[in-house]
LUMKOL-229150 format. One line per 5 residues: number of its first residue (from 1); their letters; for each residue x, y, z of N, C-alpha, C. Coordinates in nm, 2 decimals. Layout:
NUM = a = X/Y/Z/X/Y/Z/X/Y/Z ~ ...
This chain:
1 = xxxxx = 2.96/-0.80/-1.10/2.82/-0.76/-1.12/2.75/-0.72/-0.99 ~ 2.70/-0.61/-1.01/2.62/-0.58/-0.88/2.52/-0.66/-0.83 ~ 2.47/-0.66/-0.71/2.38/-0.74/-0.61/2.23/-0.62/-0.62 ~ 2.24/-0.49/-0.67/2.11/-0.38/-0.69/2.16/-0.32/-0.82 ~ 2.08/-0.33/-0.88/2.12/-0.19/-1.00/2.02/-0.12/-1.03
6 = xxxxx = 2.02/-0.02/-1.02/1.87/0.09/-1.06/1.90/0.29/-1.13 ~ 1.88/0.28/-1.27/1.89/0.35/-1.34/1.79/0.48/-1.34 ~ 1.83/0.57/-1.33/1.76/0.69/-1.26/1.72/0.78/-1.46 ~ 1.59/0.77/-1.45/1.52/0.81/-1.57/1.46/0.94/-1.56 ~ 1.50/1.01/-1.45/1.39/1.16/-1.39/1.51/1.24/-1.52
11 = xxxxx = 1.41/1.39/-1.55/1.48/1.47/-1.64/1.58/1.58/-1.55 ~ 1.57/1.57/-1.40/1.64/1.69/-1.30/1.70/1.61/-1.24 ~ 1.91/1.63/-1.20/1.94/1.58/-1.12/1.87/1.56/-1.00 ~ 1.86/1.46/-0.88/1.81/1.43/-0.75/1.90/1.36/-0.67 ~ 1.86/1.44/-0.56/1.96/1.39/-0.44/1.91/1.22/-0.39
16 = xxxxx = 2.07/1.16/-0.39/2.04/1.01/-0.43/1.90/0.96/-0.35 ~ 1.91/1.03/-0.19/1.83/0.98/-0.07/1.70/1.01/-0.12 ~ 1.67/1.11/-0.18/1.54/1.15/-0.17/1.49/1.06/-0.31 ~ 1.54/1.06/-0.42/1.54/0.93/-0.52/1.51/0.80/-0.49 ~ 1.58/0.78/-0.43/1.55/0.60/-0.34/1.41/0.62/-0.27
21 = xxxxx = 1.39/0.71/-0.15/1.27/0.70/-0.11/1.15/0.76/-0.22 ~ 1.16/0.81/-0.31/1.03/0.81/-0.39/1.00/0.72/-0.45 ~ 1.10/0.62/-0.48/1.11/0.47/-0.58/1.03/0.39/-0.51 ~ 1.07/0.36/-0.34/0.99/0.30/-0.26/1.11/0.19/-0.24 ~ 1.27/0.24/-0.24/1.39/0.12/-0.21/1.42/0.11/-0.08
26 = xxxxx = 1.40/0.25/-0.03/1.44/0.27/0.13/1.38/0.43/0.20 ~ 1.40/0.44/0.32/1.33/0.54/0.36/1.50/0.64/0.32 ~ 1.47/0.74/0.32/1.56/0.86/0.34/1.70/0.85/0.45 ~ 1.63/0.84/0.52/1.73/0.80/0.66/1.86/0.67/0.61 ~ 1.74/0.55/0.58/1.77/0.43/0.52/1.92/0.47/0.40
31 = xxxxx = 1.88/0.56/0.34/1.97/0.56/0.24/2.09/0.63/0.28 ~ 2.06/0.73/0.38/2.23/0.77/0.44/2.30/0.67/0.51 ~ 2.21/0.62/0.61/2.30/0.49/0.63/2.40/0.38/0.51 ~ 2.32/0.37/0.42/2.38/0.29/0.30/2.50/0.39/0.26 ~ 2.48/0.44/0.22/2.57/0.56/0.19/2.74/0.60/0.29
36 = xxxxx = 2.66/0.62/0.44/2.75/0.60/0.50/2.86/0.49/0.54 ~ 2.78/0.38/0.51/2.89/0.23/0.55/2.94/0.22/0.40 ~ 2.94/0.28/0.30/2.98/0.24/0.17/2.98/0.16/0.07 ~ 2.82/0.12/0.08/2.78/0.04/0.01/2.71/0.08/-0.18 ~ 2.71/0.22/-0.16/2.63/0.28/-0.31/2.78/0.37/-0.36
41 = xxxxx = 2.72/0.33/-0.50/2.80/0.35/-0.63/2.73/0.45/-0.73 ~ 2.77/0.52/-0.78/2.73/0.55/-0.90/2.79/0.55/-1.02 ~ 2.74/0.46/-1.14/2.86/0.44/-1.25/2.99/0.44/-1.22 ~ 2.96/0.30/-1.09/3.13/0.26/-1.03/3.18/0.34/-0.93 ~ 3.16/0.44/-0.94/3.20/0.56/-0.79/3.11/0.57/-0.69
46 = xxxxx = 3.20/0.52/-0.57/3.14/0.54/-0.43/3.11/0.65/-0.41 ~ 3.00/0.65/-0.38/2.89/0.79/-0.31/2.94/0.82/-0.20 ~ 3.01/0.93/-0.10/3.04/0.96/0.02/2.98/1.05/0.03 ~ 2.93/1.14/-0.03/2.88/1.25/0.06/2.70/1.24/0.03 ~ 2.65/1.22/0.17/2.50/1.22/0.17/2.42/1.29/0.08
51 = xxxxx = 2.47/1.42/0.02/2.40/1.52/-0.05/2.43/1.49/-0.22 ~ 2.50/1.41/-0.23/2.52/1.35/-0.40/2.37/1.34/-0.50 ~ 2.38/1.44/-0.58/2.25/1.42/-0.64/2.33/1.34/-0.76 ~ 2.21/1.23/-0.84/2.26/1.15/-0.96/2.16/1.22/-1.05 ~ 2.24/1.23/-1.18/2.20/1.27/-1.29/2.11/1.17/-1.38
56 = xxxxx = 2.04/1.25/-1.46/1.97/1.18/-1.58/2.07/1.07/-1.67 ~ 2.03/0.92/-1.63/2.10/0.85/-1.73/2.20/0.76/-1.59 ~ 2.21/0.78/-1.49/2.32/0.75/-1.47/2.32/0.62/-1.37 ~ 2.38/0.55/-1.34/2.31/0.39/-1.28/2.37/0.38/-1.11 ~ 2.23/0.37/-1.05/2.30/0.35/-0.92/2.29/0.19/-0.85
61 = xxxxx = 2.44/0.16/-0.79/2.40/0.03/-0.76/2.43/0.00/-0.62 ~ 2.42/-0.13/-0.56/2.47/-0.12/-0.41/2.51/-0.28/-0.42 ~ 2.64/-0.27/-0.33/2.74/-0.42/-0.30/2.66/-0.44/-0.24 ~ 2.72/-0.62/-0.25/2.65/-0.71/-0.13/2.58/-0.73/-0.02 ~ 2.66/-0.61/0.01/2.66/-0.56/0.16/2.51/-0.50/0.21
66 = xxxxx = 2.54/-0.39/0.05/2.39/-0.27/0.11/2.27/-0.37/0.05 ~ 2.30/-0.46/-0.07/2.17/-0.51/-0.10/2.10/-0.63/0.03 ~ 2.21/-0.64/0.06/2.15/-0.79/0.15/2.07/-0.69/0.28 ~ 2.15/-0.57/0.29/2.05/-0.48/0.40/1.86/-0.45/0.38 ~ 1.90/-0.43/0.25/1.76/-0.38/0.17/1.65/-0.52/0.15
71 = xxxxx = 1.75/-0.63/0.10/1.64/-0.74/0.11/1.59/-0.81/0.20 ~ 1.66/-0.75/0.34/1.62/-0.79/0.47/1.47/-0.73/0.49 ~ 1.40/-0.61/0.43/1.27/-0.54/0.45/1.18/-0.66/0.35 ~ 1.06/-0.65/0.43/0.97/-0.78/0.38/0.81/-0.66/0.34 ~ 0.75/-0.70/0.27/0.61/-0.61/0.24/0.53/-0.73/0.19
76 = xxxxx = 0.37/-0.76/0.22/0.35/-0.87/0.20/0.16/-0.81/0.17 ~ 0.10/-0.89/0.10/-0.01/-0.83/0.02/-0.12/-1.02/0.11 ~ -0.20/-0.99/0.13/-0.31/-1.06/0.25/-0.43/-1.07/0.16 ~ -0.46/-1.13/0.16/-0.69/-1.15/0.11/-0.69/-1.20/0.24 ~ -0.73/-1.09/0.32/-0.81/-1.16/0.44/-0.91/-1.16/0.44
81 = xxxxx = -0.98/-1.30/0.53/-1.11/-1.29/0.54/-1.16/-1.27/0.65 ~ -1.31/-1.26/0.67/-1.38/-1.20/0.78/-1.38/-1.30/0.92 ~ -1.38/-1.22/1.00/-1.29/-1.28/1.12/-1.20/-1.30/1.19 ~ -1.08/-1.21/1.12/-0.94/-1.20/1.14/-0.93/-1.07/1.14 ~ -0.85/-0.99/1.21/-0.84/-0.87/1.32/-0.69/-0.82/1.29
86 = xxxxx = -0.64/-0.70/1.16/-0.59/-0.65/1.17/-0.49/-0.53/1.30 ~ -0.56/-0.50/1.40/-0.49/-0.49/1.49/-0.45/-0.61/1.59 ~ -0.38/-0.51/1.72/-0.34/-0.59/1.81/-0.51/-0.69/1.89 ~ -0.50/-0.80/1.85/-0.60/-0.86/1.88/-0.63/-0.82/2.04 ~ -0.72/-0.88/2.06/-0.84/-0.88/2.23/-0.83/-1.00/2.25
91 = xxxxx = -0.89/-1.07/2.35/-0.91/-1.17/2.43/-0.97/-1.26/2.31 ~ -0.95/-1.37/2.28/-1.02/-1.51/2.16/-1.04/-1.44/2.03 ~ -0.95/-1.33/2.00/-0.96/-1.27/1.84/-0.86/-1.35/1.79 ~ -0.86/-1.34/1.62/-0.74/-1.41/1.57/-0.66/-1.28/1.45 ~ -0.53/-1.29/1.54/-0.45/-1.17/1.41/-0.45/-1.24/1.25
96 = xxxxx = -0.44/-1.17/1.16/-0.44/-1.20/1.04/-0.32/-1.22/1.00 ~ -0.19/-1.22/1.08/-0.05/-1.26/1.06/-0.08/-1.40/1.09 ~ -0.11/-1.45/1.19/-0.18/-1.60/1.17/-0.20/-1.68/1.01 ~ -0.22/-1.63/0.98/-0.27/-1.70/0.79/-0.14/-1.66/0.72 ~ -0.05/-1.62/0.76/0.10/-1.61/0.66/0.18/-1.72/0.70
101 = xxxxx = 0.10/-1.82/0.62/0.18/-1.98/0.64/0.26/-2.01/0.51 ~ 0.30/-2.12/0.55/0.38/-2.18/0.39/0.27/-2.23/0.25 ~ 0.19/-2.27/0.35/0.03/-2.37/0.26/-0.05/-2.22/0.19 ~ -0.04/-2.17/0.28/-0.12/-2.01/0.20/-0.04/-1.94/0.10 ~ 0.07/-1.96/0.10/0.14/-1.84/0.05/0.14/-1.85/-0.08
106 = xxxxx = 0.15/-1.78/-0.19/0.18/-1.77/-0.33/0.30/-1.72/-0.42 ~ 0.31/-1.81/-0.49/0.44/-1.78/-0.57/0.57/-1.76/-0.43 ~ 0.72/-1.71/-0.50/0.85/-1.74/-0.41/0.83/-1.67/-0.30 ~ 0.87/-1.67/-0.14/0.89/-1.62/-0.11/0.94/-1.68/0.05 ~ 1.02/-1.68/0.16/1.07/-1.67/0.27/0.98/-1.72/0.38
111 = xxxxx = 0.98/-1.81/0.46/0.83/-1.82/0.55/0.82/-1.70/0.67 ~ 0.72/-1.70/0.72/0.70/-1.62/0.81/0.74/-1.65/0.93 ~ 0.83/-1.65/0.99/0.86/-1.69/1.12/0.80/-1.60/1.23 ~ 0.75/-1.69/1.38/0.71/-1.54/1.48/0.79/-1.42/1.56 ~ 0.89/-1.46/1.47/1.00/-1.34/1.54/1.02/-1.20/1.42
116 = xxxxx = 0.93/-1.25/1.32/0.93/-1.12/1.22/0.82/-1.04/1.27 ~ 0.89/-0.85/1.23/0.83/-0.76/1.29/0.75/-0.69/1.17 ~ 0.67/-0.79/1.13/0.54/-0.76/0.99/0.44/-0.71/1.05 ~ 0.39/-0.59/1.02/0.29/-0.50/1.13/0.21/-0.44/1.02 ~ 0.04/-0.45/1.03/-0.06/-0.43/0.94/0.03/-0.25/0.88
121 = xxxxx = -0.01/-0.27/0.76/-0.03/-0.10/0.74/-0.13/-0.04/0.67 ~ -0.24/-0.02/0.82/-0.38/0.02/0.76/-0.46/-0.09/0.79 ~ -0.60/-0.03/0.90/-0.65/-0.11/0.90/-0.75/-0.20/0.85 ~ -0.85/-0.30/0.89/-0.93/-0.40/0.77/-0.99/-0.45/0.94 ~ -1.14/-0.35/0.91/-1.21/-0.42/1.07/-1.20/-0.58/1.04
126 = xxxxx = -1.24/-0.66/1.12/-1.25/-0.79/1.15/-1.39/-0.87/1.10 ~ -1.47/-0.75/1.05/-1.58/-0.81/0.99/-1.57/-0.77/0.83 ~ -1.49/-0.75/0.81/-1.45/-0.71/0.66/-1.34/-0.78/0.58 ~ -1.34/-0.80/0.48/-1.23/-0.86/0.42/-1.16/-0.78/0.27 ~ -1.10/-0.87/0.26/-0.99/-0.81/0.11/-0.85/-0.77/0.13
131 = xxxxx = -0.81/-0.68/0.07/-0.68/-0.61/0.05/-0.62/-0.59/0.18 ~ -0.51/-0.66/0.23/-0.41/-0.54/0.40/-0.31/-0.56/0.37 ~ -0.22/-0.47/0.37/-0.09/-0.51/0.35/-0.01/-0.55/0.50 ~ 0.07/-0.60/0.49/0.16/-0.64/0.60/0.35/-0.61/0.56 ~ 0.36/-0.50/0.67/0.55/-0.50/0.61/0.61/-0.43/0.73
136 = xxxxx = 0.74/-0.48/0.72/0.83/-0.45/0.82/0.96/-0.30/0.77 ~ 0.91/-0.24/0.63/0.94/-0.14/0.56/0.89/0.01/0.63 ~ 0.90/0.09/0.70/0.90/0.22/0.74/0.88/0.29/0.57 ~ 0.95/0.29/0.48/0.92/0.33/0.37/0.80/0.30/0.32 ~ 0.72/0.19/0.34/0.59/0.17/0.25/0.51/0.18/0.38
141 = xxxxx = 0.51/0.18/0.51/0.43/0.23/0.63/0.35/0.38/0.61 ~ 0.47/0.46/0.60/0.50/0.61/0.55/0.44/0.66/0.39 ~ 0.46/0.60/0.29/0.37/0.61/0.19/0.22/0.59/0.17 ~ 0.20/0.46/0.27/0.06/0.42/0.28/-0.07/0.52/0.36 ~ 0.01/0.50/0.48/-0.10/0.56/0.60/-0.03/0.68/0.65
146 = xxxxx = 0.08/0.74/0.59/0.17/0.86/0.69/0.10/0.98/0.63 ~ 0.15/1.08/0.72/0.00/1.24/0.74/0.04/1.29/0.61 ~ 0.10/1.22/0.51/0.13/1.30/0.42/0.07/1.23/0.28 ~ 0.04/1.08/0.32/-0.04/0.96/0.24/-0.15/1.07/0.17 ~ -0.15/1.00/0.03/-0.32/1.04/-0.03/-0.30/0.95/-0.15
151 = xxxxx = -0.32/0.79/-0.10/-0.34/0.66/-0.22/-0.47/0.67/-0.18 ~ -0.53/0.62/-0.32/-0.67/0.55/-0.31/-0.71/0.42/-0.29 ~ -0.81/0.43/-0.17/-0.86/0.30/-0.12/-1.00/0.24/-0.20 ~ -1.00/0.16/-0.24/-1.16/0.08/-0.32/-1.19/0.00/-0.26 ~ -1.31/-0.01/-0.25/-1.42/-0.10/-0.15/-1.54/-0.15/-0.27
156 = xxxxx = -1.54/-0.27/-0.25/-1.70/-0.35/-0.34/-1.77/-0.34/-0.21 ~ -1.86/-0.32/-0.18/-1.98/-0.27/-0.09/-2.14/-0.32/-0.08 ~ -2.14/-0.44/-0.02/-2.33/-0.48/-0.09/-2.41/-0.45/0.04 ~ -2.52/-0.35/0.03/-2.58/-0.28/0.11/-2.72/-0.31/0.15 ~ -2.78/-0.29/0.25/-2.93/-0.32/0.25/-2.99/-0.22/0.30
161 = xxxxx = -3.10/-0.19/0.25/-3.21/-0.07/0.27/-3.19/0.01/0.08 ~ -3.29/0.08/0.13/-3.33/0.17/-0.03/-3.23/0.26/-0.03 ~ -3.20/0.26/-0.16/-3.07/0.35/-0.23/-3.14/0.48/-0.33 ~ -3.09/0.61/-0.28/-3.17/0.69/-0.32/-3.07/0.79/-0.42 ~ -3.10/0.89/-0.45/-2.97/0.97/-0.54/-2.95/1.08/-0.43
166 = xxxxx = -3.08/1.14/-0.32/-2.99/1.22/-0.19/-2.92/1.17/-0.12 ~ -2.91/1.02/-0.09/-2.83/0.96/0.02/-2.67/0.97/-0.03 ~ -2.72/0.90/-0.19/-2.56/0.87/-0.29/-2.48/1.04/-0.25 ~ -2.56/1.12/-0.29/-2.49/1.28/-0.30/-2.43/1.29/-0.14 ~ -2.57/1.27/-0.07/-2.43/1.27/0.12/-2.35/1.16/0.14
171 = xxxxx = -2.32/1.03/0.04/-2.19/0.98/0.04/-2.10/1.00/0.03 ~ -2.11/1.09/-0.12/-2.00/1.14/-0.18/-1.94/1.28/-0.16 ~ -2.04/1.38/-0.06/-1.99/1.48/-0.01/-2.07/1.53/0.09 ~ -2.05/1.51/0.19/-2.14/1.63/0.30/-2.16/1.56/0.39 ~ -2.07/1.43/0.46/-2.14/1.37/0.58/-2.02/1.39/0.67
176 = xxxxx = -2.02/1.40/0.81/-1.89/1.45/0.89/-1.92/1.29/1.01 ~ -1.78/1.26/1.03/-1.74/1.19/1.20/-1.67/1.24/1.25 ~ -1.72/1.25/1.41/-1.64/1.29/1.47/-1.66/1.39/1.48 ~ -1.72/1.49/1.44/-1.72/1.61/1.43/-1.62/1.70/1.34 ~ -1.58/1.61/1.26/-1.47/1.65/1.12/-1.54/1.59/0.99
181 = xxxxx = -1.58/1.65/0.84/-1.57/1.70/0.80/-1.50/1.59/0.70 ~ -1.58/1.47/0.63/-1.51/1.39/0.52/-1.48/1.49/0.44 ~ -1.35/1.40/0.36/-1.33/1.43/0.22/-1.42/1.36/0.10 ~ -1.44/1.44/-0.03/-1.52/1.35/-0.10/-1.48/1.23/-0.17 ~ -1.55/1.18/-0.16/-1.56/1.01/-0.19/-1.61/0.98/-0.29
186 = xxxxx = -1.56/0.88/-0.38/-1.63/0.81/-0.55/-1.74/0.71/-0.51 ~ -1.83/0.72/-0.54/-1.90/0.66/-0.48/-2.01/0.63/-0.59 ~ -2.01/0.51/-0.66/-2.13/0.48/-0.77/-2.16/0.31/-0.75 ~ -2.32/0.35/-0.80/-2.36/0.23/-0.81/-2.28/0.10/-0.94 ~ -2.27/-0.04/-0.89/-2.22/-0.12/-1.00/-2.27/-0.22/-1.04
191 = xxxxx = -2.35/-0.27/-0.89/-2.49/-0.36/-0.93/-2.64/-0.34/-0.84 ~ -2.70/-0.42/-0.87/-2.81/-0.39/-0.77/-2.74/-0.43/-0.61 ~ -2.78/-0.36/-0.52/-2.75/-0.29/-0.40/-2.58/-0.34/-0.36 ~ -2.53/-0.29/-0.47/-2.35/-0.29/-0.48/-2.32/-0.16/-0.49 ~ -2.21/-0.12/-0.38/-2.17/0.03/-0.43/-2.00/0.00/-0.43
196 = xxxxx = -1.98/0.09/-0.48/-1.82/0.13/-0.54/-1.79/0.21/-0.47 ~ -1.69/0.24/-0.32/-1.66/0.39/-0.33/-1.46/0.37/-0.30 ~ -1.43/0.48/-0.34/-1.30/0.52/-0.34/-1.27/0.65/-0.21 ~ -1.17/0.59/-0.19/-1.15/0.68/-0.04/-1.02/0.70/-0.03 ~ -1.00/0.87/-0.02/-0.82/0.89/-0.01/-0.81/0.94/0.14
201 = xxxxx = -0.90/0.88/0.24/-0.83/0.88/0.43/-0.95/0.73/0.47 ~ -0.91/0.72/0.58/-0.91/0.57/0.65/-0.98/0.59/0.78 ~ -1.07/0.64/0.80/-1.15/0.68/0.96/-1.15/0.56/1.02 ~ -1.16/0.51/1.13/-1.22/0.41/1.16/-1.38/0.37/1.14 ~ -1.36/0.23/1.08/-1.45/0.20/1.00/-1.62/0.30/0.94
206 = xxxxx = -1.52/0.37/0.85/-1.57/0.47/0.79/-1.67/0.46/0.69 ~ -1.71/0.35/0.61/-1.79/0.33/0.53/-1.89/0.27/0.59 ~ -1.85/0.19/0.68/-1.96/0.12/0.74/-2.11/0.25/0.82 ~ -1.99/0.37/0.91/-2.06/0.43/0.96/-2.10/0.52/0.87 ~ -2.07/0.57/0.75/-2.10/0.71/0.66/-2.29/0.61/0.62
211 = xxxxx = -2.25/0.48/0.63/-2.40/0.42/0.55/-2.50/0.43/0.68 ~ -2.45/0.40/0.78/-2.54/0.44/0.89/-2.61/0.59/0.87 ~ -2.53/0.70/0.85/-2.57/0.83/0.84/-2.68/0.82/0.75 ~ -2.68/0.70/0.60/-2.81/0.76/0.53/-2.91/0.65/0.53 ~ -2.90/0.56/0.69/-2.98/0.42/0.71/-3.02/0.36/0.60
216 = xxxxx = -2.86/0.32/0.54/-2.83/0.21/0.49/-2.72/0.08/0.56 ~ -2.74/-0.02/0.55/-2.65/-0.14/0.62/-2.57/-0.16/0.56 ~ -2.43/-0.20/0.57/-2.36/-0.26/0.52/-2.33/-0.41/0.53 ~ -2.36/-0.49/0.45/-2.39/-0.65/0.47/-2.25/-0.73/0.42 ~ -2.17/-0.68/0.35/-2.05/-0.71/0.34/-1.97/-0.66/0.27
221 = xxxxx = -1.84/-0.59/0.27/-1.72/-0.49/0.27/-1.59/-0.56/0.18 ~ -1.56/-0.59/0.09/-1.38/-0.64/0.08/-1.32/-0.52/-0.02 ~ -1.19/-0.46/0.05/-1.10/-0.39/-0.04/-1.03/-0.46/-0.13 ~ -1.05/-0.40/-0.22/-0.99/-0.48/-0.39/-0.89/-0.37/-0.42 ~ -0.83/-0.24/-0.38/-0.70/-0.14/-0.45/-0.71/-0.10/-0.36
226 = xxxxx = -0.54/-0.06/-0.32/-0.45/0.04/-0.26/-0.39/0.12/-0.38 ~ -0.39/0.24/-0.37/-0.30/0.28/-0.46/-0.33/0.20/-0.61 ~ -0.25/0.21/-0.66/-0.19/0.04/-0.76/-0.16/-0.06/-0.75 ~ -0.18/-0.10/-0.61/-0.20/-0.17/-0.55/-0.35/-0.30/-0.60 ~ -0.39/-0.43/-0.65/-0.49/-0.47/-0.64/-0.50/-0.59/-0.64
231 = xxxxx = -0.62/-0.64/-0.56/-0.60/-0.77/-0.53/-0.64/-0.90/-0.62 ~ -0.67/-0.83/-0.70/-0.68/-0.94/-0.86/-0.73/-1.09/-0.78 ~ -0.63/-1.18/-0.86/-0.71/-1.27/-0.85/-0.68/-1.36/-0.69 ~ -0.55/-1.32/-0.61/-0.54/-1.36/-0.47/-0.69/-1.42/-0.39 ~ -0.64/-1.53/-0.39/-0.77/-1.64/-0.32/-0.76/-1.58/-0.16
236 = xxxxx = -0.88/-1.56/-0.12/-0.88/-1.54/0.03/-0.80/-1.64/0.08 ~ -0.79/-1.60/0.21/-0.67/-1.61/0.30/-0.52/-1.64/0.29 ~ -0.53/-1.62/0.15/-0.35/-1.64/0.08/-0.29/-1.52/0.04 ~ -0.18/-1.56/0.04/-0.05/-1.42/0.05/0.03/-1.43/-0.04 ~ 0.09/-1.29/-0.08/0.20/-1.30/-0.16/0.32/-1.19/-0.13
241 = xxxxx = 0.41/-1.20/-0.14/0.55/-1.16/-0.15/0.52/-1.03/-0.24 ~ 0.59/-0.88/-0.22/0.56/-0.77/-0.29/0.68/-0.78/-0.37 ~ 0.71/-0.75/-0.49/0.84/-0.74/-0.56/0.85/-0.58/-0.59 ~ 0.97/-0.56/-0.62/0.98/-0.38/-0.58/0.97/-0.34/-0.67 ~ 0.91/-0.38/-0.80/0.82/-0.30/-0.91/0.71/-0.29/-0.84
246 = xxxxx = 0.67/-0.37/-0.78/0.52/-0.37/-0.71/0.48/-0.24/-0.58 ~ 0.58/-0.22/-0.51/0.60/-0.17/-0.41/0.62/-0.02/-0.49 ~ 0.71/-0.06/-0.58/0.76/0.10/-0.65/0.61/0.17/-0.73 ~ 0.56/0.11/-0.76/0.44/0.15/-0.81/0.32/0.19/-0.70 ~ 0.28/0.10/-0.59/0.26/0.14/-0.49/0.26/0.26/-0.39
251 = xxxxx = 0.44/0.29/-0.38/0.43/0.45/-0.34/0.43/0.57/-0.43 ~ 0.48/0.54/-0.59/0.44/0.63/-0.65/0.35/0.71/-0.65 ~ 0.18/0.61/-0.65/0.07/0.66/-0.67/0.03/0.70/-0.78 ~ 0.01/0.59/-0.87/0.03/0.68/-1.05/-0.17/0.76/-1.04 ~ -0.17/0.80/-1.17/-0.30/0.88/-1.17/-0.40/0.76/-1.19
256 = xxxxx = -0.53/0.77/-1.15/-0.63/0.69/-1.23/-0.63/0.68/-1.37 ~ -0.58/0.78/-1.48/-0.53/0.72/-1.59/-0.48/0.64/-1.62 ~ -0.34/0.65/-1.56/-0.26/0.55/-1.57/-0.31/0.39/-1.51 ~ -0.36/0.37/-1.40/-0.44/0.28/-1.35/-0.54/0.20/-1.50 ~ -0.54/0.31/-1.56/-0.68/0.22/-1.66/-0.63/0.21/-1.75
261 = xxxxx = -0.44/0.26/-1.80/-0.41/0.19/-1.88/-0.37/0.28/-2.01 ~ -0.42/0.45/-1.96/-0.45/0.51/-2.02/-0.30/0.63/-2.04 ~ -0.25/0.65/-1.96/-0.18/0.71/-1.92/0.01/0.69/-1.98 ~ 0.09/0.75/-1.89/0.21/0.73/-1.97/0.29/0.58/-1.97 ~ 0.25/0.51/-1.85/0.27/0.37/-1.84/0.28/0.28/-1.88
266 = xxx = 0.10/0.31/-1.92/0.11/0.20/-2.03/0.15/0.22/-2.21 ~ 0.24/0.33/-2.20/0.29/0.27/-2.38/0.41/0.28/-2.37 ~ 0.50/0.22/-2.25/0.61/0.15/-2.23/0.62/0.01/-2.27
């Protein structure tokens, strides 16, 4: 019995490497290596040549070897809370790798030792809290925040000063940092002075300052979705272990349909 097995459901042959990285199993690179030391199969036949596309239907698996390679990458999902400093900390800051203890953690998973190379992907100012991922995966780094990323980010947002419907309209389109030129943004009211916005780029601390532009405050910030990504019911400062349905969903990026349940997903 194999140590990976994963069944390839697309309607057009695909080249195995570029298969694996859209699933979110390994980067591209990652999978010629596998490939190379001869660890992948398909329906029992070793894959040797890097350019092997697998067909509709057909099952790819990897020995002991290549799986133990793959389950060496760690991806880890955070409720941080405010006062913990997803970058490389400053002088008396505290990193949010700090809180990846055994006492915190949820459901199975490996402890954190300080010799693991778990590195934010994407930042979460220090006065903000919710959703950060943490992972030592180049493949979910590269999905998330790479020039080529466009997941959606969600923010619950509770605001102080008067909320108008011109300000809401230069939320959602027409305010620039930097001298560049946001993208538009979902941006609706949910409660009294609660706003909702959805964001597909990551400026530094971007919502905070877009509220400045229409002198409004931001009084407190937590991200609840990446992608498909969401932080449900995760108690602040506790963690959990990503499982690679979770991750695979993650880089896919399904549509907001599918997110509501609406879509092709859900009548599986």
């Amino acid at each position: 019995m194999s140590d990976f097995e994963k069944t390839f459901d697309g309607e057009e042959p695909v080249r195995v490497n570029k298969w694996l990285a859209q699933s979110g199993v390994c980067s591209r690179r990652e999978a010629e290596g596998l490939i190379t030391s001869g660890t992948v199969f398909i329906d029992g036949e070793k894959v040797e040549d890097a350019g092997r596309k697998i067909l509709p239907g057909q099952t790819l698996t990897l020995n002991r070897k290549g799986a133990e390679t793959l389950s060496s990458k760690r991806t880890i999902m955070l409720n941080k809370p405010v006062g913990f400093v997803s970058a490389t900390p400053e002088e008396d800051q505290i990193p949010a790798i700090r809180l990846l203890t055994n006492e915190n953690r949820v459901g199975k998973g490996a402890p954190v030792r300080g010799n693991d190379s778990l590195a934010p992907v994407g930042r979460l100012d220090m006065d903000s809290r919710g959703l950060l991922i943490l992972s030592d995966d180049g493949t979910v780094a590269k999905g998330v925040i790479g020039p080529d990323a466009d997941l959606e980010k969600e923010y619950i947002v509770r605001i102080r000063g008067k909320i108008t419907g011109k300000k809401m309209a230069l939320l959602r389109e027409g305010l620039e940092l930097d001298g560049r030129k946001l993208k538009p943004a979902r941006v609706t009211g949910i409660a009294d002075q609660t706003l909702r916005f959805v964001l597909r780029e990551g400026r530094n601390r971007q919502i905070r300052r877009m509220c400045d532009l229409v002198e409004l405050r931001v009084i407190d910030l937590v991200r609840v979705r990446i992608g498909a990504l969401k932080l449900g019911g995760l108690k602040e400062g506790c963690w959990k272990e990503l499982r690679s349905h979770e991750i695979e969903a993650l880089l896919r990026n399904p549509s907001l349909e599918e997110l509501r349940g609406k879509g092709p997903e859900s009548k599986r």
